[in-house]
C-alpha positions in Angstrom: 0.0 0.0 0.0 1.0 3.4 -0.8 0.7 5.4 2.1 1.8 8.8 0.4 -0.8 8.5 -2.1 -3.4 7.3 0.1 -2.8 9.8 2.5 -3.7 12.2 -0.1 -7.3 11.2 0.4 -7.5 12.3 3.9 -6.6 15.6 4.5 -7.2 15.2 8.2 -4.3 13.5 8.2 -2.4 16.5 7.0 -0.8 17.7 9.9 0.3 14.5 11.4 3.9 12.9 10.5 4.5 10.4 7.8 5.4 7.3 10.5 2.5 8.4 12.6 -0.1 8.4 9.4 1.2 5.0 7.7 0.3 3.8 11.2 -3.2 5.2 11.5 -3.5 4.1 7.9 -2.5 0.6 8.1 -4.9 0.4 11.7 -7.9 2.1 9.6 -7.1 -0.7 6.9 -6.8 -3.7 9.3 -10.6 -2.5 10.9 -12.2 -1.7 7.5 -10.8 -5.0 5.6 -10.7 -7.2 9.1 -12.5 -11.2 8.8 -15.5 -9.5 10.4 -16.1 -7.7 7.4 -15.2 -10.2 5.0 -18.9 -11.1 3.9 -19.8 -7.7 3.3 -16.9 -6.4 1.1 -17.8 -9.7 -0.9 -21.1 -9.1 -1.2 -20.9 -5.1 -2.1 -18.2 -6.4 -4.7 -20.6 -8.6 -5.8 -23.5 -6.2 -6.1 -21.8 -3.8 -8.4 -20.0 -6.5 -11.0 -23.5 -7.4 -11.3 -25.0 -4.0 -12.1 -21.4 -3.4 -14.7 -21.8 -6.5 -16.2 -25.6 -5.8 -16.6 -25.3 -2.5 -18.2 -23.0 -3.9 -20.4 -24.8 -6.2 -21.6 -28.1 -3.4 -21.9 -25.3 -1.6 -23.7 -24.9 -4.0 -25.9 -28.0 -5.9 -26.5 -30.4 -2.6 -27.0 -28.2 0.6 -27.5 -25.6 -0.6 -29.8 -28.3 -1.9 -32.3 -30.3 1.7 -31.7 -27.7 3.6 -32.5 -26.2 1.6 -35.1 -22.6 1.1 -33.6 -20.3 -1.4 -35.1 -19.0 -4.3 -32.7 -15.5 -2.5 -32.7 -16.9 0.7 -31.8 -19.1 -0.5 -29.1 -16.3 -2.6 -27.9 -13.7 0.2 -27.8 -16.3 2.7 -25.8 -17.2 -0.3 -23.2 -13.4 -0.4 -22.8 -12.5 3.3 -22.7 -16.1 4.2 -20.3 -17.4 1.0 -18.3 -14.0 0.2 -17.5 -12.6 2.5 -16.0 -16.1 4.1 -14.5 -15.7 0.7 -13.2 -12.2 0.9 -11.1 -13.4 4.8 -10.8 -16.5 4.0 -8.8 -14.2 0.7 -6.3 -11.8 3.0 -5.6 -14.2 6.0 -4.0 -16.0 3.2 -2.7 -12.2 1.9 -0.7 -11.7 5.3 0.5 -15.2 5.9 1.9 -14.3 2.6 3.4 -11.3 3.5 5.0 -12.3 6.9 5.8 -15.3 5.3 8.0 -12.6 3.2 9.8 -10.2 5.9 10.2 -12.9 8.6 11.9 -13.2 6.0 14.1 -9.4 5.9 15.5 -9.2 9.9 15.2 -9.7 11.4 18.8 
């Protein structure tokens, strides 16, 4: 894990030094990824490949015919938008994670 770039995401952290917010970090990791929580994370990852890989296939199945795309270009747009809307939407999704553990270790 990155601490210098994650720590970017929580400003609170800002005034704090690097040792003691790769600490707080790694703790607010541990409590927000812990066993405990296990079933959830799964089941939220779950939830949205379901929803992607549905409007994908909405994408494909009604739109592309509607608006009279070619397989390449549908392809290439369902690789240059879902994508990475995709990794776009997991990764606010681990930081509003983390951020939930880490206001709860912050005095």
């Amino acid at each position: 894990m990155n601490f210098k770039r994650l720590a970017r995401h929580f400003p609170e952290l800002a005034a704090m030094e690097p040792a003691e917010q790769q600490a707080l970090l790694t703790r607010a990791y541990q409590n927000a990824f812990s066993a405990e929580h296990k079933m959830k994370n799964w089941r939220n990852n779950l939830i949205s490949a379901a929803i992607m890989a549905s409007l994908c296939f909405l994408f494909v199945l009604v739109l592309r015919p509607a608006l009279g795309m070619s397989q390449q270009a549908s392809a290439i747009v369902l690789m240059l938008v879902a994508l990475p809307a995709y990794f776009f939407i997991q990764h606010h999704r681990f930081i509003n994670q983390m951020r939930g553990s880490l206001q709860k270790l912050l005095p």
